[in-house]
C-alpha positions, -999 to 999 in steps of 0.1 A, spaced: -475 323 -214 -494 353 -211 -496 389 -200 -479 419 -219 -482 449 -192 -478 484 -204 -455 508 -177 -476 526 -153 -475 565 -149 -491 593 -133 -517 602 -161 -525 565 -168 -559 566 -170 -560 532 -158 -550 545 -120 -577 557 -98 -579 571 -65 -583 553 -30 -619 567 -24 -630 557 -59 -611 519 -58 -626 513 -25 -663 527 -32 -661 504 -63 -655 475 -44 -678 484 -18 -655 479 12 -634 505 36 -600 523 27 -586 501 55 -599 470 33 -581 485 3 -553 485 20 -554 452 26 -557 438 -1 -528 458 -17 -512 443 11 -518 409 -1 -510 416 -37 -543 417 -52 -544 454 -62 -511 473 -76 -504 509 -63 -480 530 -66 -471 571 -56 -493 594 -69 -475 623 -90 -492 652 -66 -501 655 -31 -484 646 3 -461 621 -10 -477 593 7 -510 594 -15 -513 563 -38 -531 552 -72 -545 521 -81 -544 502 -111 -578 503 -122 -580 468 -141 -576 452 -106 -600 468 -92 -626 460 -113 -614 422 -116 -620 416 -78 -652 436 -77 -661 415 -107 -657 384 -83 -674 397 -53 -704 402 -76 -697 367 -93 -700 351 -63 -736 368 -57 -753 362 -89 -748 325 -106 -756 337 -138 -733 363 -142 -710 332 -126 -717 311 -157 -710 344 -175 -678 351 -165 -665 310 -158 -644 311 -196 -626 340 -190 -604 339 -158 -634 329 -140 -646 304 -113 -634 266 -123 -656 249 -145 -643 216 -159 -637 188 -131 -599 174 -141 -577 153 -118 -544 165 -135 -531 205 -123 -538 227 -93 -528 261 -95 -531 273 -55 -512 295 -32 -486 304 -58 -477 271 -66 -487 244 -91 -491 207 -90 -492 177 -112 -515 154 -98 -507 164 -61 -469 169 -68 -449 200 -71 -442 209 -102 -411 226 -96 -396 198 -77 -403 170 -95 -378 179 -118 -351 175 -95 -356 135 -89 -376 125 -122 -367 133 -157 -394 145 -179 -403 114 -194 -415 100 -161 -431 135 -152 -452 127 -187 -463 95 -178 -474 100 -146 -493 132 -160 -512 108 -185 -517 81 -160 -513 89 -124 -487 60 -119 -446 65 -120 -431 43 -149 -404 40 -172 -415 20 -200 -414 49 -229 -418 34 -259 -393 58 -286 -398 64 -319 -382 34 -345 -359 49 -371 -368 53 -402 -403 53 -394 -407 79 -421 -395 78 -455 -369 103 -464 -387 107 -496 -416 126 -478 -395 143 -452 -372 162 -482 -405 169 -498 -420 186 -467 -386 202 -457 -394 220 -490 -427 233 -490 -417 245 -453 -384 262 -458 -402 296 -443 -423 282 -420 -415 290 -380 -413 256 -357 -452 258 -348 -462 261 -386 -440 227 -393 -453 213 -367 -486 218 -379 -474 206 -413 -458 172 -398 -480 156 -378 -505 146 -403 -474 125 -419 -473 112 -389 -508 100 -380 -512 85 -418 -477 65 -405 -485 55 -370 -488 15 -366 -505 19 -334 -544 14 -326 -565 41 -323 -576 34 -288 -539 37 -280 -536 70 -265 -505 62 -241 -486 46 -273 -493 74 -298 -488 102 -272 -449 90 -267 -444 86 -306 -462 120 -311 -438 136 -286 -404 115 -298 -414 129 -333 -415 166 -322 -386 162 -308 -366 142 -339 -382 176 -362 -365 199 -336 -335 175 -339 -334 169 -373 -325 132 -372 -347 100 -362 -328 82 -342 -341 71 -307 -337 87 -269 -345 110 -243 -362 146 -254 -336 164 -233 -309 142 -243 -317 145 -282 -322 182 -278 -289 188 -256 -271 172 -285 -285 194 -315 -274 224 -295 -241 209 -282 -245 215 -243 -232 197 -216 -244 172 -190 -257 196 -163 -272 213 -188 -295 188 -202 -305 187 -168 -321 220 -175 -335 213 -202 -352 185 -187 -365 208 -163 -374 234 -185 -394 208 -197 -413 195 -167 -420 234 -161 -439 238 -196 -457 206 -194 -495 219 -178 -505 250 -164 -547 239 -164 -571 246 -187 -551 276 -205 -566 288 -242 -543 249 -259 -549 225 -232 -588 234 -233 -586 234 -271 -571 197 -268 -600 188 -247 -629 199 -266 -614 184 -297 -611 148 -276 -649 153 -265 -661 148 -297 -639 110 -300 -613 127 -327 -579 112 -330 -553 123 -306 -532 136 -332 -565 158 -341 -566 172 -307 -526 182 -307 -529 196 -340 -560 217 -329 -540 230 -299 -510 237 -312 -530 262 -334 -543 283 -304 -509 279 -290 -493 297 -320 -514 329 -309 -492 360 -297 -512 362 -266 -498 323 -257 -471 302 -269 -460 328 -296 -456 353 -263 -419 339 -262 -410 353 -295 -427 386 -286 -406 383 -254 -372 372 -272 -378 400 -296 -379 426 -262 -351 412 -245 -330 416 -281 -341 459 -282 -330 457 -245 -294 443 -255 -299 474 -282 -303 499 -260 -283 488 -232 -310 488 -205 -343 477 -194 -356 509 -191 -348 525 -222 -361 497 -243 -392 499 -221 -399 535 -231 -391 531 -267 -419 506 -269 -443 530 -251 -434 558 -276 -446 533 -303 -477 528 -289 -463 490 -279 -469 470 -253 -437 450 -229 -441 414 -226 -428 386 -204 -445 403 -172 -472 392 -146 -496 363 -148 -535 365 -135 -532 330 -117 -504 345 -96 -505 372 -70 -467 376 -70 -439 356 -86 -450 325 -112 -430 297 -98 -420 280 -135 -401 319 -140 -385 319 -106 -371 281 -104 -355 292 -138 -341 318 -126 -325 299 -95 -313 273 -125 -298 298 -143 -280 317 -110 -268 279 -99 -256 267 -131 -243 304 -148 -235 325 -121 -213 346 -142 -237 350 -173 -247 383 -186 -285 364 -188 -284 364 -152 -275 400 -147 -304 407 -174 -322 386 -156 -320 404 -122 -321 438 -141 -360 426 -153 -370 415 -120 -365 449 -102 -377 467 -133 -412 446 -132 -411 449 -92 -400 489 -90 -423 500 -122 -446 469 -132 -455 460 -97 -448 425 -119 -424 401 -116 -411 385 -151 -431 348 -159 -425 321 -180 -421 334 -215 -393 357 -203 -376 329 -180 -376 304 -210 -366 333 -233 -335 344 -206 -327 304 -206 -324 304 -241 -299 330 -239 -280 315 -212 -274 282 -228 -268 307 -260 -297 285 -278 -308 287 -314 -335 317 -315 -364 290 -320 -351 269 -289 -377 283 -261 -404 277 -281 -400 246 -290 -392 233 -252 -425 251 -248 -445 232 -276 -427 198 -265 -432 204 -228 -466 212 -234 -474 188 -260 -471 160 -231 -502 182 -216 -523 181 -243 -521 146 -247 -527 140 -207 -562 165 -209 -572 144 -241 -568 112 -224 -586 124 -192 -614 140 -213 -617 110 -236 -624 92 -202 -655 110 -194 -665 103 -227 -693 138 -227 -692 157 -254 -676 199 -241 -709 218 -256 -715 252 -238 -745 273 -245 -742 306 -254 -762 337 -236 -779 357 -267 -774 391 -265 -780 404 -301 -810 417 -319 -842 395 -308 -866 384 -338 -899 397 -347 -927 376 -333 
């Protein structure tokens, strides 16, 4: 859930030329090359010349320069580590490699085709494939509390309740402290009745799929949609969860703490930004035009690129081939293809997981708030996996910071 890519044009001062890009990075125009070849750098036509003269985006450049000289200095490695930077924190749980991403060695993107995202949670938290998942008893709650809080959060958004709720919850949670497995499930099955509105036990996809009235193959979606959100490693919430579990707070502490990071526009709140894009493009009847009305305001046009990935993000693209399987005929899909060969043609960006879940939403014609909260479920399972694994190493996250501000007298 992340970047928000302006459109690139011939006086963006972000483009430079191929003798500046590759004096920067220190290497020949043949090297350049090569790594636009590989999709590390963006190009694209420059307005004069030949025809066959490019530009380069400029930010790339200087992020892969920025890692050649990494790798040289380890203090300017320890610099750079929390901010796209070189892995710091050892975790057993996701690898993000070669365009793909695991779960604990696994595919992400095919796992939900065999396992339904309950098992995908519990093998996140524990590394083992079981069943047992304990659901929420009705009635757990009074209703008492629940009309009360219903009031005060009449014009909240979903996050903001969530936020609200969960507090309720801890002060009414039987289970031990120590009981991370037990308390993850209820935390999750309680999201899930909020989003549903009623208490009554069963699967996330299942309850959800009934609130919104779909069918059979399309809970199988959701599901998946789920599986897809669960962990994408130490992003801005998941790293948020962990710090919070290093200092031995209570697992409904550390959700709590990341769902606040994930409300920020530059994360899980990206969706809404998204949803709100894809609306204006409905508006004004194509990609393009909606495109260039945010650039006249100064905007920005979400739902494209992600750093991690040099081309496609896989949780975007197996929603895509959900979508074309299961709504061939849908005008999300057409939408759908329209963005991808905008982002490719223009962007040099392919759309990522904020616009597929956004497009999904509109597919399954979902309530507005629907994408985000499969996003805050989803990822709610990976919170609770990074606090149990960081409550296992039982160190306290404390990182020093590098003073640069004015020194003291002596």
């Amino acid at each position: 859930m992340y970047a928000c890519i302006f459109i690139m044009n011939q006086e963006d001062p972000g483009l430079i030329g191929s003798h500046e890009a590759a004096n920067r990075l220190d290497v020949q125009l043949e090297t350049l090359y090569a790594y636009v070849s590989r999709g590390l750098i963006r190009s694209q036509p420059a307005s004069k010349g030949t025809g066959r003269e490019k530009l380069y985006v400029k930010d790339d450049i200087e992020r892969l320069a920025a890692k050649k000289e990494v790798r040289k200095d380890p203090e300017l490695a320890a610099n750079s580590a929390l901010s796209w930077g070189h892995p710091s924190l050892e975790s057993e749980l996701t690898l993000i490699a070669d365009g793909r991403f695991f779960y604990r060695g696994e595919d992400a993107c095919l796992l939900g085709r065999k396992r339904n995202f309950e098992e995908v949670a519990r093998f996140f938290w524990s590394g083992e494939w079981t069943s047992n998942w304990v659901f929420l008893k009705e009635g757990s709650i009074s209703e008492e509390k629940l009309e009360s809080l219903h009031t005060v959060s009449a014009e909240m958004d979903w996050l903001e309740r969530c936020q609200l709720y969960l507090p309720l919850h801890e002060e009414q949670c039987l289970l031990p402290r120590t009981d991370w497995v037990g308390t993850g499930e209820g935390v999750i099955d309680f999201l899930t009745s909020m989003a549903c509105g009623d208490w009554k036990r069963g699967a996330v996809s299942e309850k959800l799929s009934a609130k919104w009235g779909l069918y059979p193959d399309d809970q199988d979606m959701i599901d998946e949609a789920l599986i897809l959100s669960l962990d994408h490693e130490l992003n801005v919430s998941s790293f948020t969860a962990r710090c919070i579990a290093s200092t031995n707070a209570s697992l409904h502490a550390c959700v709590i703490g990341a769902l606040s990071s994930f409300r920020g526009p530059k994360h899980g709140a990206n969706i809404w930004r998204t949803q709100a894009f894809l609306r204006e493009v409905e508006s004004e009847g194509s990609v393009l035009k909606a495109s260039k009305g945010r650039l006249r305001r100064g905007e920005v046009i979400p739902g494209f690129g992600h750093p991690l990935y040099g081309d496609e993000d896989p949780r975007s693209k197996r929603i895509f081939q959900m979508v074309q399987n299961e709504r061939p005929g849908s005008k999300a899909l057409e939408l759908y293809k329209e963005l991808r060969s905008f982002g490719r043609e223009r962007l040099r960006l392919l759309p990522n997981v904020d616009c597929g879940l956004a497009l999904l939403g509109m597919a399954l014609e979902l309530p507005e708030e629907a994408p985000v909260q499969i996003a805050s479920i989803g990822r709610c399972a990976g919170w609770i996996g990074h606090a149990i694994e960081q409550r296992g190493f039982g160190t306290l996250i404390r990182p020093r910071a590098r003073y640069v501000g004015k020194r003291p007298r002596r």
